[in-house]
DRENKOLVEX-19191 format. One record per atom (N, C-alpha, C): residue number from 1; y, z, x; residue in one letter; atom name. Coordinates in steps of 0.2 Angstrom, whole numbers, m for minus. Each point is the difference from the previous one (the first is absolute). Layout:
{k->NUM&v->Y&w->Z&u->X&r->A&a->CA}
...
***
This chain:
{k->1&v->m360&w->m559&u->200&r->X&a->N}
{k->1&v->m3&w->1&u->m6&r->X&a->CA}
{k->1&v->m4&w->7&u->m1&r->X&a->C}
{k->2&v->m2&w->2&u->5&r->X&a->N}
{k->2&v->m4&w->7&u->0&r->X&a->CA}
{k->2&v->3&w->5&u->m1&r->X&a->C}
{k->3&v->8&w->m1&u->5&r->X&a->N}
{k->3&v->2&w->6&u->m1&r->X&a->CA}
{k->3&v->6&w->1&u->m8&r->X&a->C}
{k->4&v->1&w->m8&u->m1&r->X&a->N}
{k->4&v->2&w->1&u->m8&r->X&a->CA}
{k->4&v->m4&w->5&u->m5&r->X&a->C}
{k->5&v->m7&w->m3&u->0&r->X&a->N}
{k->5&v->m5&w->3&u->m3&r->X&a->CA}
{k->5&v->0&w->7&u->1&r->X&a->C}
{k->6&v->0&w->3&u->6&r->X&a->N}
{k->6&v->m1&w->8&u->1&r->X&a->CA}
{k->6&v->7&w->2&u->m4&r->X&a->C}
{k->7&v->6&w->m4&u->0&r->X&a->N}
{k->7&v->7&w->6&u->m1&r->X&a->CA}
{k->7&v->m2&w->0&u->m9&r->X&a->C}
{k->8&v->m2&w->m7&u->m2&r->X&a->N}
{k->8&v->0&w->2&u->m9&r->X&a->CA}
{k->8&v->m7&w->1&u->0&r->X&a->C}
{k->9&v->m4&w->m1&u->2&r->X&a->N}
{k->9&v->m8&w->2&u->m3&r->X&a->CA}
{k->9&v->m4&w->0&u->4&r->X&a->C}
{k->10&v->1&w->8&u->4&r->X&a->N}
{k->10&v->m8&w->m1&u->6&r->X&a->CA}
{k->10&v->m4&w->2&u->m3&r->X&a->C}
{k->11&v->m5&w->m1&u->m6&r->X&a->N}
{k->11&v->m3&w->0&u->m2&r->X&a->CA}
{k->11&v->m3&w->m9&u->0&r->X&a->C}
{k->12&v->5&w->m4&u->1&r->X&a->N}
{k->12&v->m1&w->m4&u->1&r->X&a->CA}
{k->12&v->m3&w->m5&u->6&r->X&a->C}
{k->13&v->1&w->3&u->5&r->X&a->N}
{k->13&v->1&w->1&u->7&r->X&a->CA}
{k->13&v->m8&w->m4&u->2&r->X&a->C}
{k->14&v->m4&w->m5&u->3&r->X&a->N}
{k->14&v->m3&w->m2&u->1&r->X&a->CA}
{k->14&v->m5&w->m5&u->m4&r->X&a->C}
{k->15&v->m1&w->m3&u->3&r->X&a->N}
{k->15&v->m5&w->m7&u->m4&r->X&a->CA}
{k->15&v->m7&w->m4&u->3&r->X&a->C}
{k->16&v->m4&w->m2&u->m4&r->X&a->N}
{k->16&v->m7&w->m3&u->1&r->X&a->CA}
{k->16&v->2&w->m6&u->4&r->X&a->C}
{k->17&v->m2&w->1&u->6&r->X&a->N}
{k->17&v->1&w->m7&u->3&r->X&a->CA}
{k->17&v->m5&w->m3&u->4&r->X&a->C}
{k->18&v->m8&w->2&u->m4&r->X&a->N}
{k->18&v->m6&w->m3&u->3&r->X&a->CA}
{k->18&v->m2&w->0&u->5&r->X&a->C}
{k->19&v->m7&w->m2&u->m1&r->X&a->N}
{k->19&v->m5&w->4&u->7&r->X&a->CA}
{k->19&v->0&w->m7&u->6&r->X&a->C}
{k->20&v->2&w->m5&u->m2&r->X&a->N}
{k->20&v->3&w->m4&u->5&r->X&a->CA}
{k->20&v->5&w->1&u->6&r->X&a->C}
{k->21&v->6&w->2&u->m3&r->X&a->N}
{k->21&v->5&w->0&u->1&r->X&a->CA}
{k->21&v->0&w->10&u->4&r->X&a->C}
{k->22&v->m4&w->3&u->m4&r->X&a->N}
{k->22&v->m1&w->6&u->3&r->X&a->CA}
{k->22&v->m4&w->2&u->6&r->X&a->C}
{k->23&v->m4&w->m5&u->0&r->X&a->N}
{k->23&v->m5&w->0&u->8&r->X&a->CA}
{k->23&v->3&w->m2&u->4&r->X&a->C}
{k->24&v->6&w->m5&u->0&r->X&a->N}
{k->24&v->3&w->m3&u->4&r->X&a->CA}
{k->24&v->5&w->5&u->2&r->X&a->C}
{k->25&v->4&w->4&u->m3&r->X&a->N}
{k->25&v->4&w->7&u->2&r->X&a->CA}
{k->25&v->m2&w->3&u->5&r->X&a->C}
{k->26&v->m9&w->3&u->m2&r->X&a->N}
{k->26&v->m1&w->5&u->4&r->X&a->CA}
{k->26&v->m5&w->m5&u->4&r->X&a->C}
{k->27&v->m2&w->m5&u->2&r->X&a->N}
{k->27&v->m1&w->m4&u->5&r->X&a->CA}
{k->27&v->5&w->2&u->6&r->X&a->C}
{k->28&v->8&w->m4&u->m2&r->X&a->N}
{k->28&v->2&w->m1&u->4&r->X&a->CA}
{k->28&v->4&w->7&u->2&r->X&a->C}
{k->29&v->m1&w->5&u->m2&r->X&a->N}
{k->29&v->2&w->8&u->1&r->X&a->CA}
{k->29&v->m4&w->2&u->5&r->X&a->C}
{k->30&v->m8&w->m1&u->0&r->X&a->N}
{k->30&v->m4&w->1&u->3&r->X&a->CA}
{k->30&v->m2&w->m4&u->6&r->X&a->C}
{k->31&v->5&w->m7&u->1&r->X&a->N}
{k->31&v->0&w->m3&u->3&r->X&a->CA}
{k->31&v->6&w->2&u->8&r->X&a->C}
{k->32&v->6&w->3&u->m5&r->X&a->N}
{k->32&v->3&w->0&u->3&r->X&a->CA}
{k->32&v->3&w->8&u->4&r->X&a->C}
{k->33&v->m7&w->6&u->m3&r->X&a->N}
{k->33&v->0&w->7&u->0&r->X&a->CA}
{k->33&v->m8&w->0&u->1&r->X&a->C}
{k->34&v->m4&w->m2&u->5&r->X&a->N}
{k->34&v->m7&w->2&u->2&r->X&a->CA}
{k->34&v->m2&w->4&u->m1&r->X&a->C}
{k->35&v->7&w->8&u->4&r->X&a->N}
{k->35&v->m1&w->5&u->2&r->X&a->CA}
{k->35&v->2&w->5&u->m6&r->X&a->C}
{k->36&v->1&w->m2&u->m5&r->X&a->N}
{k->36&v->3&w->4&u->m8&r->X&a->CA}
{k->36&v->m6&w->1&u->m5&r->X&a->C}
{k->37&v->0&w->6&u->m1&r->X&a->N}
{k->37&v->m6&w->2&u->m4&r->X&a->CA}
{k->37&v->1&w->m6&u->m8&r->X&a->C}
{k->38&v->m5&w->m4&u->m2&r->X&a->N}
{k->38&v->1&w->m5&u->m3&r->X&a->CA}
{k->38&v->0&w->m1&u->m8&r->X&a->C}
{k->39&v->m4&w->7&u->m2&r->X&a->N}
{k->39&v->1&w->0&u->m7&r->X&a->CA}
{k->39&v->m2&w->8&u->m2&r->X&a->C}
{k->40&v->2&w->4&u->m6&r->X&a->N}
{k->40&v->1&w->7&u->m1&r->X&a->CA}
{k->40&v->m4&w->0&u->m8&r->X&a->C}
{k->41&v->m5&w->4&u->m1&r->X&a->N}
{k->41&v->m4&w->2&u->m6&r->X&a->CA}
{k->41&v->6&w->5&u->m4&r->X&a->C}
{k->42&v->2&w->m1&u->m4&r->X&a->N}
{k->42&v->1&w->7&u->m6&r->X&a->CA}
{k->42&v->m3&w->m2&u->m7&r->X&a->C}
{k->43&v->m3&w->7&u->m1&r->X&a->N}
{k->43&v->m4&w->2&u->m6&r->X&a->CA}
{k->43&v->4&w->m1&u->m6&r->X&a->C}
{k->44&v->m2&w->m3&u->m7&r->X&a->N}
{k->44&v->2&w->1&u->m4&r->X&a->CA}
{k->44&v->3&w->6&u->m4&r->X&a->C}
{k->45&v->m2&w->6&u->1&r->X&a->N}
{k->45&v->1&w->6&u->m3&r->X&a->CA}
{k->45&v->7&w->2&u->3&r->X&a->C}
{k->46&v->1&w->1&u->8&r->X&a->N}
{k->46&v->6&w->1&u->1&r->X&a->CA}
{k->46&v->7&w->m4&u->m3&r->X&a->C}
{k->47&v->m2&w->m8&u->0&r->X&a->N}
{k->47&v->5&w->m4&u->m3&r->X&a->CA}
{k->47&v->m1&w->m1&u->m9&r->X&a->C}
{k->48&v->m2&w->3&u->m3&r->X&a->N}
{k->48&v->0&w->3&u->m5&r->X&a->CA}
{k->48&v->4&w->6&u->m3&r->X&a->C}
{k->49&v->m3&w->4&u->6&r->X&a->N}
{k->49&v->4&w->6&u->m1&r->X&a->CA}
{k->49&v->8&w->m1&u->2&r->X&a->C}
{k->50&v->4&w->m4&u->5&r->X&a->N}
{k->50&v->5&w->0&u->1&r->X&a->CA}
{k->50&v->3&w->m5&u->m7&r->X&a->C}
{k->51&v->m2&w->m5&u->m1&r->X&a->N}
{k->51&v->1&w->m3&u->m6&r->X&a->CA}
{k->51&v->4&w->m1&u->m7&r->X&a->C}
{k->52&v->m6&w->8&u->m1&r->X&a->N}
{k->52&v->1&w->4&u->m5&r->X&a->CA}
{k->52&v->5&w->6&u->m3&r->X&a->C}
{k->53&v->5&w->1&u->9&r->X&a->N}
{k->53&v->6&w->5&u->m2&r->X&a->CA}
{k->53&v->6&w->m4&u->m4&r->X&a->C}
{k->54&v->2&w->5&u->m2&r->X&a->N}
{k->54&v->6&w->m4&u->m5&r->X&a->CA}
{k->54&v->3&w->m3&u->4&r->X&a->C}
{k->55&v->3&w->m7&u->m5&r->X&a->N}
{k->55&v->4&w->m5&u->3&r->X&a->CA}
{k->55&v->m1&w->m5&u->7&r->X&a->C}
{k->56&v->m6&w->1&u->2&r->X&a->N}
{k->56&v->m3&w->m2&u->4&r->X&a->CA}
{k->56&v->m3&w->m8&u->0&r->X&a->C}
{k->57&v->5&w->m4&u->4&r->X&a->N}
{k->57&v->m2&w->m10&u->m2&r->X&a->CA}
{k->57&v->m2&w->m2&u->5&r->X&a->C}
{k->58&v->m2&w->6&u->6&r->X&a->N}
{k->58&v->m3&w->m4&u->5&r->X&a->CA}
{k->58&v->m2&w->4&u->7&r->X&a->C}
{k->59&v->m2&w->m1&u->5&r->X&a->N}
{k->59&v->m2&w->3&u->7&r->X&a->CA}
{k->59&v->2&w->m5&u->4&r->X&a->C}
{k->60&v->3&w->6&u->5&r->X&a->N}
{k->60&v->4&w->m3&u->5&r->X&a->CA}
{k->60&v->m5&w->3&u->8&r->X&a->C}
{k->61&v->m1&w->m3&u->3&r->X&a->N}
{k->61&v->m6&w->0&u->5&r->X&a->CA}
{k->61&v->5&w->0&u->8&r->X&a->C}
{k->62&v->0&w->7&u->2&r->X&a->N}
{k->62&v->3&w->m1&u->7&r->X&a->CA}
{k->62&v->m4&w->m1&u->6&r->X&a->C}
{k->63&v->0&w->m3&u->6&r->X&a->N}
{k->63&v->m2&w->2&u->5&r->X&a->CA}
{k->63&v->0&w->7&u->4&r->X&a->C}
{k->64&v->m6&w->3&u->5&r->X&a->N}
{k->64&v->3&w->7&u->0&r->X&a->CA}
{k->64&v->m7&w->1&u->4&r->X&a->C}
{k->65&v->1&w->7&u->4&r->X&a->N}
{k->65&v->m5&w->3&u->5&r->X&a->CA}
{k->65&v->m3&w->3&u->m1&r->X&a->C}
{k->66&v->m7&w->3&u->m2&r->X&a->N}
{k->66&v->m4&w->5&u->m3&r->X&a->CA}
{k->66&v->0&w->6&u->5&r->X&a->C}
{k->67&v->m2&w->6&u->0&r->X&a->N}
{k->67&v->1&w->6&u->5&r->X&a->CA}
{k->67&v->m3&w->m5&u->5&r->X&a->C}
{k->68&v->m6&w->m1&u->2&r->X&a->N}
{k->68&v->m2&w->m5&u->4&r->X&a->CA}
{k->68&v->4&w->m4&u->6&r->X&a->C}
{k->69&v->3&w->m2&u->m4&r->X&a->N}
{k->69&v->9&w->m5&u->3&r->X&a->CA}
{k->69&v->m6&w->m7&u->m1&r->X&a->C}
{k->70&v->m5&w->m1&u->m6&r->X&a->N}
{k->70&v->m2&w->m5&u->0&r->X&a->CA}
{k->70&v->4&w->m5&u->m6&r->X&a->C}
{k->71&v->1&w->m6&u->m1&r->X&a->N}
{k->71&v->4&w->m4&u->m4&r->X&a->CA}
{k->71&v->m5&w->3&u->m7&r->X&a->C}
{k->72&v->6&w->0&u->m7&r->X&a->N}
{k->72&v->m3&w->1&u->m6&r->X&a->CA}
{k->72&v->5&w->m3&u->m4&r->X&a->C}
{k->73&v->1&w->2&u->m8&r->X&a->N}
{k->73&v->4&w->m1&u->m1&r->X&a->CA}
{k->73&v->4&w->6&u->m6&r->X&a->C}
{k->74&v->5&w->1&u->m1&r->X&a->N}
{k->74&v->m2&w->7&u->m5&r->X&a->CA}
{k->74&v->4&w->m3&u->m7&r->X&a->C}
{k->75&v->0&w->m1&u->m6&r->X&a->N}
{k->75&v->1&w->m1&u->m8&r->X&a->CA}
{k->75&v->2&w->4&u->m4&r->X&a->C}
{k->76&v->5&w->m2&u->m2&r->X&a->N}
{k->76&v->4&w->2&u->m8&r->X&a->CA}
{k->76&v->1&w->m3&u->m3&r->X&a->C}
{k->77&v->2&w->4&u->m7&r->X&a->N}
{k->77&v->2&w->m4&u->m7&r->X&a->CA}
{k->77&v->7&w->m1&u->3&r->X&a->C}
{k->78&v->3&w->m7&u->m4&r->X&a->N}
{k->78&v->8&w->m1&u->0&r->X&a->CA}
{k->78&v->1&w->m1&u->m8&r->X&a->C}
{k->79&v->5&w->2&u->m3&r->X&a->N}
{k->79&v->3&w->0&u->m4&r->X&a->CA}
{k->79&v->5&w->m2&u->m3&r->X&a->C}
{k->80&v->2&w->m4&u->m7&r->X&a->N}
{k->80&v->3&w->m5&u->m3&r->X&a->CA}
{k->80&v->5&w->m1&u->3&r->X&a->C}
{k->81&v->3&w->4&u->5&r->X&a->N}
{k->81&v->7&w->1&u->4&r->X&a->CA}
{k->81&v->0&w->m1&u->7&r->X&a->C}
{k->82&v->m8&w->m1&u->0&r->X&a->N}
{k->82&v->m1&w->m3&u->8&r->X&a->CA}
{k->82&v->0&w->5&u->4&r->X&a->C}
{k->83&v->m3&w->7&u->0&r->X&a->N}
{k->83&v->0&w->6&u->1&r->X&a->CA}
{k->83&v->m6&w->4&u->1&r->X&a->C}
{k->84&v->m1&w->2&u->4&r->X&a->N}
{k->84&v->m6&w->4&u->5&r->X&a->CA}
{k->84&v->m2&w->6&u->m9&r->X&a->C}
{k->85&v->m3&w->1&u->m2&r->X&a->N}
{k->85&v->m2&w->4&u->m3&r->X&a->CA}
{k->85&v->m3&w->6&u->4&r->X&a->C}
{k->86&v->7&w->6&u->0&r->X&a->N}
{k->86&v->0&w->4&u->5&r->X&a->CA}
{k->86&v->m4&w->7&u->m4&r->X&a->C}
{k->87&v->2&w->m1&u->m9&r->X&a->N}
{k->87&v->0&w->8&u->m3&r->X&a->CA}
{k->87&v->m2&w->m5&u->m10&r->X&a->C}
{k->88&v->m6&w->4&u->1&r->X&a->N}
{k->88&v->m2&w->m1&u->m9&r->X&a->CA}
{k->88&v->1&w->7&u->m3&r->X&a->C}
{k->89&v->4&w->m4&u->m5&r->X&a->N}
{k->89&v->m1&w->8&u->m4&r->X&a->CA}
{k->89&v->m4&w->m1&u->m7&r->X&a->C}
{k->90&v->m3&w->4&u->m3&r->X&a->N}
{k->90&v->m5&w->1&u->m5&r->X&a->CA}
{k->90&v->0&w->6&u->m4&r->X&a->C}
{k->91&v->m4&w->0&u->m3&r->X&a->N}
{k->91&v->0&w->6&u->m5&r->X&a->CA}
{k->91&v->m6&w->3&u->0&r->X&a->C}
{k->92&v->m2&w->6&u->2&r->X&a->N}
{k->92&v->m6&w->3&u->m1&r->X&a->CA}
{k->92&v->m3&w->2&u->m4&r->X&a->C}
{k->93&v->m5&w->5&u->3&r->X&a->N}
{k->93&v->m4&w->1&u->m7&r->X&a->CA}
{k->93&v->2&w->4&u->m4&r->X&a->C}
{k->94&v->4&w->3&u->3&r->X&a->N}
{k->94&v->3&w->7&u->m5&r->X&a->CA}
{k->94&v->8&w->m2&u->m3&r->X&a->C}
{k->95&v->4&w->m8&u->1&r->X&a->N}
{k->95&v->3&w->m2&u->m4&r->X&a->CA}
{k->95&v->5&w->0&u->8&r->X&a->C}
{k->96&v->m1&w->4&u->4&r->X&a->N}
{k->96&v->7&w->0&u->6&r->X&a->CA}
{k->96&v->0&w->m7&u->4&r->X&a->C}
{k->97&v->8&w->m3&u->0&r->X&a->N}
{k->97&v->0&w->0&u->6&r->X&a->CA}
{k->97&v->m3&w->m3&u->7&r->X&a->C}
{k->98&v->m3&w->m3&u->4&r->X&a->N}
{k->98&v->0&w->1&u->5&r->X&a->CA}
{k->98&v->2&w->m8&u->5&r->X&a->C}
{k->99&v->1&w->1&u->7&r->X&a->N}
{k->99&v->2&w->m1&u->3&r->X&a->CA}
{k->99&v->m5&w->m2&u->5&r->X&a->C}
{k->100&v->m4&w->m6&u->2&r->X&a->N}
{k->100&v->m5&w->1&u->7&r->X&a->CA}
{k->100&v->4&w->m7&u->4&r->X&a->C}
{k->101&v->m4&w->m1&u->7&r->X&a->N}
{k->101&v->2&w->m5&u->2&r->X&a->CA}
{k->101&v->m4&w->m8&u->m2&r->X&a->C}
{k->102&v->5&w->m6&u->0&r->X&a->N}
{k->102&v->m4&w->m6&u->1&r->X&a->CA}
{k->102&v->m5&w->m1&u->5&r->X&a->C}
{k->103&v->m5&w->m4&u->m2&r->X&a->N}
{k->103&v->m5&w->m1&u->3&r->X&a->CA}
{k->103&v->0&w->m5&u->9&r->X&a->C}
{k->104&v->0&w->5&u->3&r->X&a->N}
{k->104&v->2&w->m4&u->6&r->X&a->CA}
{k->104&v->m7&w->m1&u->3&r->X&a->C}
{k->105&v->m3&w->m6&u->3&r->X&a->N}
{k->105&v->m8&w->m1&u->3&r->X&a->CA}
{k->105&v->m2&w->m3&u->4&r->X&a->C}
{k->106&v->m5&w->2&u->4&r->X&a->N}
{k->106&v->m2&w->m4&u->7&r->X&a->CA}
{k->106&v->m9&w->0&u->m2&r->X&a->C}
{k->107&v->m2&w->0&u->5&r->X&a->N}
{k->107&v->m7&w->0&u->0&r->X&a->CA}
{k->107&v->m2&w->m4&u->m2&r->X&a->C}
{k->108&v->1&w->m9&u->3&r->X&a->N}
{k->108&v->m1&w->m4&u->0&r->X&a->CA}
{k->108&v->m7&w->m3&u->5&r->X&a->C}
{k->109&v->m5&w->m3&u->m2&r->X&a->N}
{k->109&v->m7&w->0&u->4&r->X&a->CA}
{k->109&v->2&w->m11&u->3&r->X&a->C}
{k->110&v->2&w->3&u->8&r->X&a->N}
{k->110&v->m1&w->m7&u->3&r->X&a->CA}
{k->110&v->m4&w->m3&u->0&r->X&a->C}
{k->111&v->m1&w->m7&u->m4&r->X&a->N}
{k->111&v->m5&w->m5&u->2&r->X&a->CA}
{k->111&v->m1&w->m1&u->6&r->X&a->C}
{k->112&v->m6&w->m3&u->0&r->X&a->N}
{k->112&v->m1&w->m2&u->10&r->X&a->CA}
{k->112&v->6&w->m4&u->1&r->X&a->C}
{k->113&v->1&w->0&u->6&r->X&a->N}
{k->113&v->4&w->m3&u->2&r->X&a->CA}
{k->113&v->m2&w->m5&u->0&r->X&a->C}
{k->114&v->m6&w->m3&u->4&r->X&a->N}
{k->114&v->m2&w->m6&u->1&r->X&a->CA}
{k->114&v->0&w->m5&u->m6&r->X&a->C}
{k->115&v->m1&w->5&u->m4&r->X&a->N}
{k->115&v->m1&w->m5&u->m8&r->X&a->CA}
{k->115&v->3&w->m8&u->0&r->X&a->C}
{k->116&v->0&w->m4&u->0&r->X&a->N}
{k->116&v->5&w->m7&u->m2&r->X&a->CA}
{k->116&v->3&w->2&u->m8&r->X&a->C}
{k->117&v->3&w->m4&u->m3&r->X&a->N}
{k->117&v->1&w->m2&u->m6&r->X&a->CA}
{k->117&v->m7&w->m2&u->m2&r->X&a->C}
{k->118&v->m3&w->0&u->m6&r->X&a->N}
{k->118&v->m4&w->m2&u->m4&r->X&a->CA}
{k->118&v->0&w->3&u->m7&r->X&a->C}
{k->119&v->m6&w->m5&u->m3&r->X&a->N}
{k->119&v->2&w->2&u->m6&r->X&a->CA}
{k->119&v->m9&w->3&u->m1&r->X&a->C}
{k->120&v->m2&w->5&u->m3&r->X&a->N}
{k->120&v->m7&w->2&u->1&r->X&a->CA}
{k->120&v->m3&w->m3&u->m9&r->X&a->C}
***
C-alpha cells in the first residue's frame, strides 16, 4: 500500500496510527535495540524551511554519521516525483535568475538515551 501511495502521491505517504499502537513500535524497537540511540529532537524552523521549497510533499530522513562517527540522522525535501530536492531556482531581487542548493540537514539533538517511551 505504501509504496502505491509513494509511486502516485508521496505526498500522501504516511498515516495517524495512534499513541497506543505507537508506544508499542518504539517499545518493542527499544526492546529489541537497547544499545540504539532511541529518539532524535528536530526543531520546527528547519522542517519548515525544507517544506517550503517548491514542490516539496515531504522529508525523507536518512540514517548517517556525524564528523564524530556518532549515529545522527541527515534530512531532505523529496519532491512530487519522489526526488531528493538537489537545486531550487528562484528569482531574485534584481529580477535574475538564480540557482542555489536544496536544503540538505543534520543537527539533530539526541534525546537521552535512557528516556522509555512516555507521554509528558
Amino acid at each position: 500500500m505504501q509504496k502505491e501511495l509513494l509511486l502516485s502521491n508521496p505526498a500522501a505517504v504516511g498515516e495517524e496510527i495512534g499513541q497506543e499502537l505507537g508506544a508499542k513500535f518504539v517499545k518493542d524497537f527499544q526492546d529489541a535495540h537497547p544499545d540504539e540511540v532511541s529518539a532524535y529532537f528536530i526543531g520546527r524552523n528547519i522542517i519548515d524551511q525544507i517544506l517550503a521549497q517548491p514542490d516539496c510533499v515531504g522529508i525523507r530522513f536518512y540514517n548517517a554519521l556525524n564528523e564524530a562517527g556518532q549515529k545522527t540522522l541527515v534530512y531532505v525535501g523529496i519532491d512530487s516525483k519522489d526526488s531528493i530536492i538537489k537545486e531550487i531556482t528562484s528569482i531574485n531581487e534584481f529580477g535574475k535568475l538564480e540557482t542555489k542548493p536544496g536544503i540538505t540537514a543534520d543537527r539533530v539533538a539526541p534525546d537521552d538515551e535512557s528516556v522509555e517511551w512516555t507521554w509528558f
